[in-house]
VOGU-3710 file (C-alpha; in Angstrom, 3 decimals, decimal comma):
1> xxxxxxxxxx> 11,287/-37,133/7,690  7,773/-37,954/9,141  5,540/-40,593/6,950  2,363/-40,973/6,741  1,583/-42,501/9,835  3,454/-39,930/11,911  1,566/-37,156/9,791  -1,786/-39,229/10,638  -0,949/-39,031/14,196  -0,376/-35,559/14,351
11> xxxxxxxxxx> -3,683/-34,799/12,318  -5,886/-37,065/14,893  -3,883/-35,062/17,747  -4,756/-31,642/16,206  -8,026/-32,176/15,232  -9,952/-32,039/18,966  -8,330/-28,583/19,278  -8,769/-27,314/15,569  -12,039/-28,329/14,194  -14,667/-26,133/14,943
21> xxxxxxxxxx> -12,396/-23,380/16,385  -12,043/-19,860/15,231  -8,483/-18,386/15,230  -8,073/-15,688/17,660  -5,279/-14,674/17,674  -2,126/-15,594/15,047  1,722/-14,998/16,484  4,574/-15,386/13,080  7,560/-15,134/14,535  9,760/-15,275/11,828
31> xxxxxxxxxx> 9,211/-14,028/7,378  9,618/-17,875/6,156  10,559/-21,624/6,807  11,430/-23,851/3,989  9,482/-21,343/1,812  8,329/-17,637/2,559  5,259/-17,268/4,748  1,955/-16,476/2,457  1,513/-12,477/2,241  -0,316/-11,228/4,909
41> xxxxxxxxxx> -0,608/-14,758/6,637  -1,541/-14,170/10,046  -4,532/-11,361/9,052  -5,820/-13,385/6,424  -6,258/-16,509/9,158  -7,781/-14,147/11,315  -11,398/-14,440/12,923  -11,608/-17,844/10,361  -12,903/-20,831/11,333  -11,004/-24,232/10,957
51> xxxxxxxxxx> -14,356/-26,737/9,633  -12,378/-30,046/8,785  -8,818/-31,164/9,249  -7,191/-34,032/6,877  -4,620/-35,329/5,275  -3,497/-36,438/1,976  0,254/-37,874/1,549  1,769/-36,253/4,101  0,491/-32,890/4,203  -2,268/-32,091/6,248
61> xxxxxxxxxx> -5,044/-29,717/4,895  -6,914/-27,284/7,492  -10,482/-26,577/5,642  -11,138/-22,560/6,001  -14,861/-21,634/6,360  -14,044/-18,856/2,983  -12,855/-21,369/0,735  -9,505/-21,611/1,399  -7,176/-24,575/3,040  -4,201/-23,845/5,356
71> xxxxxxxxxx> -1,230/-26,310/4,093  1,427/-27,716/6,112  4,040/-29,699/6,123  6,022/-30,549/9,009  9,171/-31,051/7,246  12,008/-33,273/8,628  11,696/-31,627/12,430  8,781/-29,667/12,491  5,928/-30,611/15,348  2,984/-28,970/17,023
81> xxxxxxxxxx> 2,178/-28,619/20,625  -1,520/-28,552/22,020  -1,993/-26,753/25,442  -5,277/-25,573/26,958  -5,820/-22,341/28,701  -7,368/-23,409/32,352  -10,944/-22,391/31,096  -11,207/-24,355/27,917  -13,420/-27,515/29,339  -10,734/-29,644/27,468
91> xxxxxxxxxx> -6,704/-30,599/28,219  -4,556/-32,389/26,633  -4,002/-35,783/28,751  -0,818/-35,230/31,203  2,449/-37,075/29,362  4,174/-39,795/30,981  7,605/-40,199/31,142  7,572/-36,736/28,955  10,584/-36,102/26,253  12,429/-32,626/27,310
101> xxxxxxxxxx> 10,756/-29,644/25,894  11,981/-28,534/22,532  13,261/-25,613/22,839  11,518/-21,728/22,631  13,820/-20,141/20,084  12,200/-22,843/16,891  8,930/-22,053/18,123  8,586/-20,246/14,507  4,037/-20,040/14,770  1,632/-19,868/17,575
111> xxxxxxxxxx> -1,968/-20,085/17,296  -4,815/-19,245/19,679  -8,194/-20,522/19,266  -11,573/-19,233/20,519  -11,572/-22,913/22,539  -9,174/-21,747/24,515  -6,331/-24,117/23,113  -2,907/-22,633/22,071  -1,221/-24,363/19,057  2,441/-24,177/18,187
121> xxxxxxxxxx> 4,796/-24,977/15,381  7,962/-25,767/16,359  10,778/-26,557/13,475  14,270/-26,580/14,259  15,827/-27,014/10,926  12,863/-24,897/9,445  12,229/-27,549/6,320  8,038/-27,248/6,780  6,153/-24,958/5,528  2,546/-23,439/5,557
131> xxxxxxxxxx> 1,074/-22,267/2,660  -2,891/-20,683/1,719  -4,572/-22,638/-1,246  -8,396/-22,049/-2,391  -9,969/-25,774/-2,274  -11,355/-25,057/-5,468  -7,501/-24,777/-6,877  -5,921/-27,696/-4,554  -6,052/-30,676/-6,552  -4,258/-28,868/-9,692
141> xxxxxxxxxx> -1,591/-27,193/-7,700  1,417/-28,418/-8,216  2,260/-30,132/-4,889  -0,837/-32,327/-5,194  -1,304/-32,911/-8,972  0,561/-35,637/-9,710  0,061/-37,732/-5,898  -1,360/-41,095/-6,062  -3,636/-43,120/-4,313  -4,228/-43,204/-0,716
151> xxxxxxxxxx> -2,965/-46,431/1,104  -5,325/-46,601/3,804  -8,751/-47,576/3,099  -10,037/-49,771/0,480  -8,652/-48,439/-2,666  -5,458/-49,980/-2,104  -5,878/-53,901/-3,143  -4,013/-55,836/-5,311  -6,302/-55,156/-8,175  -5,440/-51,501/-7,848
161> xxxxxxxxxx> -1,098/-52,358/-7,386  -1,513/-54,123/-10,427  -2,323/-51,618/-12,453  -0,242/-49,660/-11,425  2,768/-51,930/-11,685  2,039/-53,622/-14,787  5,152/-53,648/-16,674  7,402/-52,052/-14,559  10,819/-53,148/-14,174  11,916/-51,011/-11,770
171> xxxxxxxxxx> 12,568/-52,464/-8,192  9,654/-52,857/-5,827  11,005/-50,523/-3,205  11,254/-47,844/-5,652  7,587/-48,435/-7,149  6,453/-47,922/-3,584  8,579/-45,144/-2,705  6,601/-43,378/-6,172  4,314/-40,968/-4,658  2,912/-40,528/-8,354
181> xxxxxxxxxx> 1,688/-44,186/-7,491  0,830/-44,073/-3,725  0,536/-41,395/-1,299  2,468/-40,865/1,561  4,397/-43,957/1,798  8,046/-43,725/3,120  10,874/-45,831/3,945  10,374/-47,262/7,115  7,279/-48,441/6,334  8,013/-49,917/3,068
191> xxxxxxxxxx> 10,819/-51,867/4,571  8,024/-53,644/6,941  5,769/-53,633/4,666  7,578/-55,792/2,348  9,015/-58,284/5,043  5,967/-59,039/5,883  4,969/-60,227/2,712  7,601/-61,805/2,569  8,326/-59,956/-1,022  12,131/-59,049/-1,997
201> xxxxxxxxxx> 12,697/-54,818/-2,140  15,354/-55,671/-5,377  12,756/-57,629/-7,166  10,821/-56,149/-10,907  7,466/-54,322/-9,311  5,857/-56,062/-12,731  6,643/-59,970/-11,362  3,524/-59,305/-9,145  1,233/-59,329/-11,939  0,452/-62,156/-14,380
211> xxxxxxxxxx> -0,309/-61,802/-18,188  -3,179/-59,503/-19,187  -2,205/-57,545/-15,815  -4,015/-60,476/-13,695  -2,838/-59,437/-10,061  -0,930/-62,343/-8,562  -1,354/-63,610/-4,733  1,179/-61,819/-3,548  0,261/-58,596/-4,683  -2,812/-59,322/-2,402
221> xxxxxxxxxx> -0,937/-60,263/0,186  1,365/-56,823/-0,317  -1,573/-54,799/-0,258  -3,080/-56,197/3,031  0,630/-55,882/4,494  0,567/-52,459/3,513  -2,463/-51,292/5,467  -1,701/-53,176/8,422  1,667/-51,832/8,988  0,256/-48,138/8,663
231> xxxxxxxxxx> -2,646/-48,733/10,496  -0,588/-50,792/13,461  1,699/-47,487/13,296  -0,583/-45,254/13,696  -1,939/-46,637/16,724  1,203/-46,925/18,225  1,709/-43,393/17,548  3,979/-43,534/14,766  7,576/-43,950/15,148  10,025/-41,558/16,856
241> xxxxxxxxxx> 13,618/-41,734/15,224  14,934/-38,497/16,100  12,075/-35,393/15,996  8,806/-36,673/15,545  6,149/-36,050/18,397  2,440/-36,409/18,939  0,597/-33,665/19,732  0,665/-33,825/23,005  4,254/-33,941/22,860  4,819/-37,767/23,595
251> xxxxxxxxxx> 6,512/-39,910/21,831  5,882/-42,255/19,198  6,659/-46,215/20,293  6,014/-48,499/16,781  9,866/-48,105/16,466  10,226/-50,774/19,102  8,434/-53,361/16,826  10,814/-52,828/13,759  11,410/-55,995/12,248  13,682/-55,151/9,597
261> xxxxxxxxxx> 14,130/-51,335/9,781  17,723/-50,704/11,136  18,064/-54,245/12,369  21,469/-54,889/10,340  22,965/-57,679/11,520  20,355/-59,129/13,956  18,560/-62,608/13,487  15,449/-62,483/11,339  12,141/-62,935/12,998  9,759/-64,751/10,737
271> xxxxxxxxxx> 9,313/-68,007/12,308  11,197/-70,635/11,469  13,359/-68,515/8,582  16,753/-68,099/10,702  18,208/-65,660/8,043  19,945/-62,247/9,197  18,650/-58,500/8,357  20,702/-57,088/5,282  21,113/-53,485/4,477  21,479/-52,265/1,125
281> xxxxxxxxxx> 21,209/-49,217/-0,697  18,549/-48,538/-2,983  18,571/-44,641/-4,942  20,527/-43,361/-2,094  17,917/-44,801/0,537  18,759/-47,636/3,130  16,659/-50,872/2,747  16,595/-53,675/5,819  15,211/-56,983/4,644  15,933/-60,334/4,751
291> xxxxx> 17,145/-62,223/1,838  16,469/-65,529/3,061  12,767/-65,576/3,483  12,093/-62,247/1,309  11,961/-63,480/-2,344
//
């Protein structure tokens, strides 16, 4: 499934073609994905404009200009594909060494935009989903309620994981993995995140903070790790495992700088450690790490 980074991605590869653009025309090719289709989807997205596109966890949020936001989730396969009509003023960059086209019958959504760009959803095992929420209602609904924090930006320090890890005996993976705690964050990333910092994923989330919830170092340290392994992600394009794509339909390339992630068996590469990659199994979820310099 996508994480944040490869939702990030998509959001800064949408956003030239969707913000500021009217929808002109709206093409729902099929009654549902994951979950039914919002009644009367397509007219009510009619003649609207599109003022702000973000993201929070790993859904991204289209702003409406009547009040209402245009959810979706791209699932485990879903993806979107930018093209320009020849008139727009704007194309999407030519691909290089392009992936093969995914294929016409899971193109489940088309948009067209007054900017000339034509946006569609493709999902092949149909686990996204678009929904209509008014802003006013969005942070009490129930798929956004009970998220946590952000981790890009500077709310996430180790002040902030320390409160929220403060007695916790639960494994440090898992805390991470709690998107009640943190937003967005997924396996892959927690896997680098944590050799990095050279922190053990089996180790009590609460041994990072000291008495009277005093963060320690390497909470700090965790923290910084965190952002820099989204943010390095995100440049690279995310990573591309099996479905995910960029906008422009190519692919994402941080997958060639995994240092742990589904590196079983290969030779650690923190300098001087010389341990080997483990895998485990944590709630049902591979972890890579290294349990000679990850402590």
């Amino acid at each position: 499934m996508p994480e944040l980074p490869e939702v990030e991605t998509v959001r800064r590869g949408l956003a030239p073609a969707m913000v500021g653009a009217t929808f002109t025309n709206i093409e729902q090719r099929r009654p549902d994905l994951r979950f039914p289709f919002p009644e009367n989807f397509a007219s009510r997205l009619a003649n609207r404009r599109i003022d702000s596109l973000s993201r929070r966890a790993k859904y991204l949020l289209a702003d409406l200009d009547d009040g209402m936001v245009l959810v979706m989730h791209l699932g485990m396969s879903g993806s979107f594909r930018v093209e320009a009509a020849d008139a727009a003023g704007w194309n999407t960059p030519p691909l290089v060494n392009a992936p093969k086209p995914k294929l016409a019958a899971h193109d489940h959504v088309v948009f067209d935009f007054s900017n000339g760009a034509r946006i569609t959803y493709n999902d092949p095992r149909r686990f996204g989903f678009m929904l209509l929420i008014a802003r006013s209602e969005l942070a009490a609904h129930p798929l956004f309620r009970n998220v946590g924090i952000e981790p890009l930006g500077n709310e996430l320090d180790g002040t902030l994981l320390a409160s929220l890890f403060a007695g916790k005996t639960t494994p440090l993976k898992t805390a991470l993995l709690d998107q009640t705690l943190i937003a967005g964050l997924g396996n892959i990333y927690v896997c680098e995140a944590l050799h990095r910092a050279g922190l053990s994923p089996r180790r009590a989330a609460g041994t990072l903070v000291g008495k009277n919830g005093r963060p320690l170092e390497r909470i700090h340290r965790l923290a910084q790790t965190i952002r820099e392994v989204l943010e390095e992600a995100i440049e690279a394009g995310g990573s591309s495992l099996r479905d995910h794509r960029q906008a422009d339909g190519a692919l994402g390339y941080f997958q060639h700088n995994f240092r742990v992630y589904d590196q079983e068996g290969e030779p650690c590469r923190t300098q001087g450690c010389g341990g080997t990659i483990r895998r485990i199994v944590q709630n049902g979820r591979s972890t890579f790490y290294c349990p000679a310099c990850q402590k």
